[in-house]
C-alpha positions in Angstrom: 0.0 0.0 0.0 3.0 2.5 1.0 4.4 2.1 -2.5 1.4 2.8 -4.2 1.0 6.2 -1.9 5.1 7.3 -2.4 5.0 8.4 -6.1 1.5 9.9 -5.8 2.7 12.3 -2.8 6.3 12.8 -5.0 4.0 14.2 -8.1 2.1 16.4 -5.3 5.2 18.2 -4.0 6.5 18.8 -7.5 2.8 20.1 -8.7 2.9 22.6 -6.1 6.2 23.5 -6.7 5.3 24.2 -10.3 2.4 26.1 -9.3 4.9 28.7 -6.9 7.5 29.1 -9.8 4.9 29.7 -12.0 3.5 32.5 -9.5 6.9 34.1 -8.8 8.4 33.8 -11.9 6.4 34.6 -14.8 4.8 38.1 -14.5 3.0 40.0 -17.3 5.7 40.5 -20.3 5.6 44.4 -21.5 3.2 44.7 -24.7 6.9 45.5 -26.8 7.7 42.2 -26.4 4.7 40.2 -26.4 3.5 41.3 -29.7 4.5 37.4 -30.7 3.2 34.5 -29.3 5.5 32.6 -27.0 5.4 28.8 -28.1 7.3 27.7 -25.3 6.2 25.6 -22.8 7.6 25.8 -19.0 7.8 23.1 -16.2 10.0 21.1 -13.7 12.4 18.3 -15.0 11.3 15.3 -13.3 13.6 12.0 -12.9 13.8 9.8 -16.2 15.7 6.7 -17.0 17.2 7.9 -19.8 19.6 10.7 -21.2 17.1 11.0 -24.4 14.1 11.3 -22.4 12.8 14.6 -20.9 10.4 14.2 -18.1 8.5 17.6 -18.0 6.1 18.5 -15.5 4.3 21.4 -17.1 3.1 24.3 -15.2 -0.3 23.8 -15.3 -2.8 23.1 -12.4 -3.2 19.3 -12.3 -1.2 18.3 -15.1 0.8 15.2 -14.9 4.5 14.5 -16.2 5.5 14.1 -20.2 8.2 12.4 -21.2 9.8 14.3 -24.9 12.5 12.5 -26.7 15.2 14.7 -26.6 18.0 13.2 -28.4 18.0 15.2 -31.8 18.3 18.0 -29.5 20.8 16.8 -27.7 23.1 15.6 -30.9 22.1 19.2 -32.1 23.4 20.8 -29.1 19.8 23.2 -28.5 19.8 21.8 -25.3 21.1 24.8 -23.3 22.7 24.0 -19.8 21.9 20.4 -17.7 18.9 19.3 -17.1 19.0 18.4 -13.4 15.7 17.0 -11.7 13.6 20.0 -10.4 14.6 22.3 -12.6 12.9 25.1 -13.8 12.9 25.0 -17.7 11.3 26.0 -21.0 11.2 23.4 -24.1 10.1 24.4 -27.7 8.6 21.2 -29.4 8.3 20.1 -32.8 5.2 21.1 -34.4 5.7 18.4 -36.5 5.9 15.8 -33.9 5.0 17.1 -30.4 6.1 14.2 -28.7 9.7 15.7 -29.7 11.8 18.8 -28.2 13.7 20.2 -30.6 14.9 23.3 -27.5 15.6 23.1 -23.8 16.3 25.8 -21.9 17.8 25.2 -18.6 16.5 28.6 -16.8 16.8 27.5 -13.1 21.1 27.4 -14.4 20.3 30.8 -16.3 19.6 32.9 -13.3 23.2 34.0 -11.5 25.7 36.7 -12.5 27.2 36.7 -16.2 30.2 38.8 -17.0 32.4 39.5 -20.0 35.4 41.3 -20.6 35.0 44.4 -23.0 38.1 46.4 -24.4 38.7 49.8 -25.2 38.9 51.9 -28.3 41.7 54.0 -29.0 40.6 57.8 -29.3 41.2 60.1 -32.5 43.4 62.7 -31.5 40.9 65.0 -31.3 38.8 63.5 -28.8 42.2 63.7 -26.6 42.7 66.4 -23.7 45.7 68.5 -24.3 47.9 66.3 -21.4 47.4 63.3 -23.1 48.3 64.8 -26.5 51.6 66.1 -25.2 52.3 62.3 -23.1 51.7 61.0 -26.5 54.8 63.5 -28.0 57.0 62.7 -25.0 56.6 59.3 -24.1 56.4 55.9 -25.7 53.0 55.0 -27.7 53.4 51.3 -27.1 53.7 51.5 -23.4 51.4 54.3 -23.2 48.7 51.4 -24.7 49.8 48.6 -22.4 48.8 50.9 -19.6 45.8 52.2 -20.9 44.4 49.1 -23.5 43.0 46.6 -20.5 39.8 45.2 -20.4 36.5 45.7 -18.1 33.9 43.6 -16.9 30.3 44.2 -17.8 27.0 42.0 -16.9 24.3 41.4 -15.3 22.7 39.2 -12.6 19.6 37.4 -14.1 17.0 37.4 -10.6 14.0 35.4 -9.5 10.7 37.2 -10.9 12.2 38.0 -14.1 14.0 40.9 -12.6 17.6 41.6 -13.3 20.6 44.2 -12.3 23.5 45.6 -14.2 27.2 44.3 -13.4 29.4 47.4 -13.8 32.7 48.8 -13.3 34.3 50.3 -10.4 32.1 53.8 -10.7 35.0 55.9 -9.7 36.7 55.3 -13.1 33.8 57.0 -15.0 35.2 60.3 -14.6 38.9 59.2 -15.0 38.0 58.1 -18.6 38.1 61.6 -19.8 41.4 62.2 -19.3 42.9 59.1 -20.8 43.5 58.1 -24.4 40.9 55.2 -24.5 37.2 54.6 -24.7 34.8 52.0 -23.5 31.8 51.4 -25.4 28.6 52.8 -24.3 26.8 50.6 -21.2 23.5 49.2 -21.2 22.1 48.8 -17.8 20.5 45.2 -17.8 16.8 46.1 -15.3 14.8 42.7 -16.9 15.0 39.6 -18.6 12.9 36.7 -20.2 12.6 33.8 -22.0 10.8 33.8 -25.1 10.3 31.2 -27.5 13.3 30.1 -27.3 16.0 33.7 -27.0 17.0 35.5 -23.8 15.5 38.9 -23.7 16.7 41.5 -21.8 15.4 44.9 -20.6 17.5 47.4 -20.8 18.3 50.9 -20.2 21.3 53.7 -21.1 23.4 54.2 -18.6 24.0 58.2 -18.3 26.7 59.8 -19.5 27.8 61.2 -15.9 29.0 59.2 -13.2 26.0 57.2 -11.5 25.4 56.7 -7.6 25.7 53.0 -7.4 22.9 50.7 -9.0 20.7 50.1 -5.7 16.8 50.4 -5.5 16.7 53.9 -5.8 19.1 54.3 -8.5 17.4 51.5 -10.5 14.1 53.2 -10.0 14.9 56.9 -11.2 16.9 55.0 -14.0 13.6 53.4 -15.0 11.7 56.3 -14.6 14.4 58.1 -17.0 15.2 56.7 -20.6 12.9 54.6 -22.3 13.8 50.8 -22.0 14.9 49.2 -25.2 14.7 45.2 -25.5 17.9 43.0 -26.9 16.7 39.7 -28.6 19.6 37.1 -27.9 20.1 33.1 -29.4 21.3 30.9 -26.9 24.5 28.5 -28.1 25.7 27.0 -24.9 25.7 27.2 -21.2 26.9 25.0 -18.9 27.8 25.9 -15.1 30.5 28.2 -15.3 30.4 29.7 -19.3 27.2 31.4 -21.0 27.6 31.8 -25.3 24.6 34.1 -26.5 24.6 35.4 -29.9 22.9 38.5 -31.3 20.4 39.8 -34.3 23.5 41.3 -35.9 24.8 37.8 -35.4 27.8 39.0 -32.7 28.6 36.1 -30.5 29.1 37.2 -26.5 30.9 35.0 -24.6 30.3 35.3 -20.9 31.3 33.5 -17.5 29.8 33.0 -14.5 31.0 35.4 -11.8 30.7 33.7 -8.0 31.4 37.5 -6.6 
């Protein structure tokens, strides 16, 4: 009799699960982006016996598990990150064969903070202050760049509730920049994300051109209530646990890593 009761009580746990993910993580998506239908389907990995079978508990009220053959997706590397049991993920099937995935989304591994190093640009001469012009006369171009050409990290953190927050530099250096011989492309400030049949999209915002106060609540509030927010439409190639590949509409691949900071 106690057998019989075991996996019925397991499939409870994991329904109600479902049902507070669901809650907490999938709010209302802005009209901008949810001009197109989103075909894919969100649930809990549940166990399976076998690495080509997916075992999706959907999130819907009473709904029991559905095992997908994943193996095409697998051999065509669309499934994006492990698929641990209880994971929250989102699948895109076949709508040829729905008994197939042809995408997995791993977006329980998704959340976290991604980071990527971004280089300078060196500046025209007459973008230059007049010290740096007459450094550049005096003293050695090439060592001048090793000092100057280095990289910084920018990112985000990718939150419960489909909120997110902007990784950015040390906010000292904004005002430094002016009087060196380099520039770093323009910021986007990363407020929102979600997952949309199948791409990561992200809300986003331009950072100002002065020096901000630091990105807590009240900063990311009058920053919202500031410049519009724009929307970046991302393809996933590969995550694991420590390394994120996204690539964009004008087909630029980012290469990120998971920062434990």
């Amino acid at each position: 009799m106690m057998k019989s009761i075991f996996p019925i009580i397991i499939l409870a746990v994991l329904a109600c699960a479902c049902t507070e993910k669901k809650t907490a993580e999938m709010p209302p998506v802005p009209a901008s982006v949810d001009a197109v239908p989103d075909t894919m389907r969100y649930g809990l990995v549940c166990e399976s016996n076998s690495a080509d079978v997916l075992s999706f508990l959907p999130f819907v009220t009473g709904a029991d598990p559905v095992d997908y053959n994943i193996r095409n997706a697998r051999a065509a590397g669309r499934v994006i990150g492990q698929l641990q049991t209880g994971d929250w993920v989102g699948v895109m099937l076949n709508p040829n064969d729905t008994s197939e995935v042809v995408m997995a989304v791993n977006l329980d591994q998704l959340k976290g903070t991604w980071i990527r190093p971004v280089m300078p640009e060196w500046k025209e001469e007459s973008e230059m202050s007049d010290n740096i012009i007459e450094r550049l006369k005096t003293e050695d171009a090439d060592s001048l760049r090793k000092v100057y050409m280095v990289p910084r990290e920018y990112g985000f953190t990718l939150k419960r509730s489909s909120e997110a927050t902007p990784v950015l530099p040390n906010m000292h250096i904004f005002n430094e920049e002016k009087g060196t011989p380099v520039k770093y492309p323009a910021m986007k400030a990363v407020t929102g994300w979600k997952c949309r049949n199948g791409q990561l999209i992200l809300t986003c915002h331009d950072m100002p051109a002065e020096k901000p106060s630091g990105m807590d609540a009240g900063a990311k509030s009058s920053m919202e209530k500031g410049p519009v927010a724009t929307y970046d439409t991302l393809n996933f190639v590969f995550m694991n646990a420590d390394s994120l590949v996204l690539r964009t509409q004008s087909n630029e691949t980012v290469i990120m890593r998971r920062s434990m900071e």
